[in-house]
N, C-alpha and C positions, 0 to 999 in steps of 0.2 A: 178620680172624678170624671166621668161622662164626659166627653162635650159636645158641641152643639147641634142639636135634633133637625135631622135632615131625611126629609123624604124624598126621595126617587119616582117617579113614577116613568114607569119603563125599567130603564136600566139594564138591558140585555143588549141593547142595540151596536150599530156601532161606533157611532157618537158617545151614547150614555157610560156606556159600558167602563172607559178609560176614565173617564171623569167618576165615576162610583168608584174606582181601585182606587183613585188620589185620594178622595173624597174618607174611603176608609184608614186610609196607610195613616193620615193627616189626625186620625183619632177622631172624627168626628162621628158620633151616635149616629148610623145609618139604617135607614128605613127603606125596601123597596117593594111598591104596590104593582103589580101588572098580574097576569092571565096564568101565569105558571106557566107558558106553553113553552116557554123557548131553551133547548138545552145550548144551544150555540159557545155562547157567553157566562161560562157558572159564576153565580158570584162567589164573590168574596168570603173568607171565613168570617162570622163573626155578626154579618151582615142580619139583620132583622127581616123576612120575606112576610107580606101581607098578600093574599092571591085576590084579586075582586075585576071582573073588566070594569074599564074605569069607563067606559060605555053607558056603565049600570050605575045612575047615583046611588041607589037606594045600597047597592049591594056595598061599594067606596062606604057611604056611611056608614056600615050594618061594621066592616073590619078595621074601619078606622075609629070609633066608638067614641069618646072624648079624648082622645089625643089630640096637640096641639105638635106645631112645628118651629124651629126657627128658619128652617130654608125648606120650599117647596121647590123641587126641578121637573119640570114638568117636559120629557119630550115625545108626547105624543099626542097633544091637538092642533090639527091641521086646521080648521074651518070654524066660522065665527059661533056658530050653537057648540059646539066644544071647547070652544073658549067661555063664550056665557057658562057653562057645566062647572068650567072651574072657577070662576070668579064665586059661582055659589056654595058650592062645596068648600070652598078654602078661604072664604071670606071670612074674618074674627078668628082664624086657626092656625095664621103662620106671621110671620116678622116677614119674610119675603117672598115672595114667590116670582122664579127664574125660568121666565117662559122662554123655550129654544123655537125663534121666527124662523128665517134664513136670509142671507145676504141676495140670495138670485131677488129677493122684491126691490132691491133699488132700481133706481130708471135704468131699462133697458132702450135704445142704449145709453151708457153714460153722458152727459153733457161733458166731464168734466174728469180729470183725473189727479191723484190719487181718489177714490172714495172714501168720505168720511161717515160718518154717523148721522149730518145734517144732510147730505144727499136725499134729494125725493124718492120714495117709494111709487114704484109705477113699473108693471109688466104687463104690456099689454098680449103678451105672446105665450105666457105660460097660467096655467089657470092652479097651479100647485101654490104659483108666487103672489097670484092677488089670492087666493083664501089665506096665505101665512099676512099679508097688509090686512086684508077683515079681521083677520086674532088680533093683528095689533091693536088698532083700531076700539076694539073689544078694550081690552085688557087697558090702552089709554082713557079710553071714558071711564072704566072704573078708578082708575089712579085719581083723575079729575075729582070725579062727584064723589066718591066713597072713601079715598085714601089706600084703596085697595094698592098694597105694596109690590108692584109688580114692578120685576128688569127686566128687561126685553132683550136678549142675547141674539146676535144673527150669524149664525158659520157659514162659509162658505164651504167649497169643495173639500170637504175633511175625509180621510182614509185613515184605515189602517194596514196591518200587513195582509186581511184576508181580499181585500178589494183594489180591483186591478182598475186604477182612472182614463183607461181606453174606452174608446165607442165601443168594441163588442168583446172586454174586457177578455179573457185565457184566450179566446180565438184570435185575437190579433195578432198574441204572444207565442199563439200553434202559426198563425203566417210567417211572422216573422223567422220562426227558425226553418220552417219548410222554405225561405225564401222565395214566399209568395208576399203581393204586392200587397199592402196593408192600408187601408183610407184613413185619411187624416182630413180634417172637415175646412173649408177654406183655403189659403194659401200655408197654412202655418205659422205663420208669423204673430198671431196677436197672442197675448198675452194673459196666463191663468195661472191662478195662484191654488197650489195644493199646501192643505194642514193637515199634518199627520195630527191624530188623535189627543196621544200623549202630552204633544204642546198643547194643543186646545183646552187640556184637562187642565194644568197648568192656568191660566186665565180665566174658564170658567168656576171651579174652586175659589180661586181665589176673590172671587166678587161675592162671596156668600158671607152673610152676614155683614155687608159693607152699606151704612147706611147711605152713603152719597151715591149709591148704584140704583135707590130705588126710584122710580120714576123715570129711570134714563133707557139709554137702549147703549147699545157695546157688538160692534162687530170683536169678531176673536179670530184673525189669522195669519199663515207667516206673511215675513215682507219678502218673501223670495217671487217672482213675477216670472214664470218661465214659456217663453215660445209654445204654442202646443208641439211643433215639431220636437226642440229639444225633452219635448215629457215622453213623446215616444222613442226618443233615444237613450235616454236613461231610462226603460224600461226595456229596450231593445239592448244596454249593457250589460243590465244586469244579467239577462238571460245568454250572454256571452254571443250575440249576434253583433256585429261588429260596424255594419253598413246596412239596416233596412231597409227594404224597398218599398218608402212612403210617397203615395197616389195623392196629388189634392186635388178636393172633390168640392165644390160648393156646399155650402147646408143647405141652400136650393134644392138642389141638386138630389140631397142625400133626404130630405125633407119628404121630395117627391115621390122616391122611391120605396120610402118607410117612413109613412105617416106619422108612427108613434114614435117614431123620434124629431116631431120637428119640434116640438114646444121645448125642449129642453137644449136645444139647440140654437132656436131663434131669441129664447128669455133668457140663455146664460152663457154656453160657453161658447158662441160666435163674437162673444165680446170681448175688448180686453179689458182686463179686470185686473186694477193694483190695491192697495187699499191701503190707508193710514188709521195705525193703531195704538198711534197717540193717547187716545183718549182711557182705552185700557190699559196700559202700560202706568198711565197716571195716576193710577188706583191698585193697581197690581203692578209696583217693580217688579217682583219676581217674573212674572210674564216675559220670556224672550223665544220665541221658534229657534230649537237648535238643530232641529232634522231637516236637513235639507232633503231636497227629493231625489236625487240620486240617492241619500243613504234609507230613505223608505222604500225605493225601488230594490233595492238588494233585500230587505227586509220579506218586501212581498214574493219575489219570487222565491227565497228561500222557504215561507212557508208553504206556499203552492207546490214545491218540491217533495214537503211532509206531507201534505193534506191530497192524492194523487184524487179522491173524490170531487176535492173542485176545479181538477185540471178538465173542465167539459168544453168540446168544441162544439159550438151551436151550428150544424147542419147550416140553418136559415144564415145566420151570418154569413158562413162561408160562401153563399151561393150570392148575398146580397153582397159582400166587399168583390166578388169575381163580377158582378155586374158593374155596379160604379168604376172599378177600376179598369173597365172598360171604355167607360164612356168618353 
């Protein structure tokens, strides 16, 4: 017998991607709707593919035709008219639908630590983080007026093994072993939590089809809280560099120098960031982070060791980490 009708929309990513492998292993009836474009991430065997940009209602309707759902996972609207998109599209069509926000929308900076779920939503720094608060936003007034069954899932910093969670990710990892100086944003010291994927999947899964999830919102990630310093040290282990020569550099500072990195910088990881995930755990016992980031760090460089196409050193980086670590 089947079990329960679950659509994807996305699903290549790298978020998605791990939570669609659970999602399928788990025996649930799998559906994935996105653009065909992405070979990155194949899915799964077994796995139902629907091609339409979900961009195009017209085209979503035309290959989704009368099917209905019991879990809609939605990770790819970013801004409140693609949030409206889906509220209408998926309205009368699903038991739930598990919209993926992000955690960078709680107040920056925190008032308060650990973060919970009832922490304010407010970034005044990042304009990626107030459009994921306008979906919410969205997506709450429909639950309000309509019953429209939406969870509101928020991840924080989630990797997996192809993504290096450095400022100017392989480049850092090509200073490090040339033993060149490597910038690390502030003094080092505050505090950032990395979810390897696989856990995430674990928790997000697990809230599908759960009726006490609808209407709520659910951060998903570990309780491990680690120094930025010690994350480039355990990325600097893995890679068998023993002592890196880590520069700290203001996010002022690094702000000024490269514009398009300040908003992600001043909205999220110049903060320290713990989080209490209570609230999921209460509804999914299974849920526990069991990767710590030392063992995703050996992870990642061993794939980047297979994959020598994403070992790219970005020219720009290297001249921009020889500037700041100048200064």
């Amino acid at each position: 017998m089947p079990g329960p009708r679950v659509l994807f929309i996305g699903g290549t990513g790298l978020i998605s991607a791990a939570s669609l492998a659970r999602a399928a292993a788990l025996g649930f009836n799998v559906t994935v709707l996105n653009r065909g474009t992405s070979a990155g991430r194949p899915l799964p065997a077994g796995v139902e593919h629907l091609v339409a940009d979900v961009r195009d209602p017209d085209a979503v309707r035309g290959v989704l035709g009368r099917r209905t759902f019991d879990v809609v996972a939605d990770f790819v609207t970013f801004t409140p008219e693609q949030a409206r998109t889906g509220v209408d599209l998926f309205r009368g069509r699903c038991g739930q639908y598990l919209f993926i926000s992000s955690a960078s929308a709680y107040q920056k900076p925190p008032a308060r630590l650990p973060i919970t779920e009832s922490t304010p939503l407010r970034n005044p720094f990042w304009q990626y983080s107030r459009d994921k608060i306008a979906c919410e936003d969205v997506f709450a007034a429909a639950y309000r007026d309509d019953g429209f069954p939406v969870t509101m899932v928020r991840p924080a910093h989630t990797y997996d093994p192809t993504r290096i969670p450095l400022l100017f990710g392989w480049t850092d990892v090509h200073r490090m072993r040339a033993g060149l100086p490597v910038v690390v944003h502030g003094d080092g010291t505050s505090l950032w939590t990395l979810t390897h994927t696989a856990d995430f999947a674990v928790g997000f899964v697990g809230l599908f089809g759960i009726a006490a999830a609808v209407g709520e919102s659910f951060h998903i990630t570990s309780d491990e809280a680690l120094p930025w310093d010690a994350v480039y040290r355990a990325v600097a282990a893995a890679a068998d560099v023993p002592e890196p020569a880590l520069v700290h550099v203001s996010s002022d500072m690094i702000a000024a120098a490269a514009p398009d990195l300040g908003p992600a910088l001043h909205g999220d990881r110049s903060h320290s960031v713990i989080f209490s995930n209570a609230k999921v755990k209460a509804l999914v016992p299974e849920f526990r982070a069991r990767i710590p980031f030392a063992v995703g760090a050996r992870q990642i460089l061993a794939w980047h060791i297979d994959h020598p196409e994403a070992r790219v050193v970005n020219p720009d980086y290297m001249a921009l980490s020889d500037k700041l670590a100048s200064l």
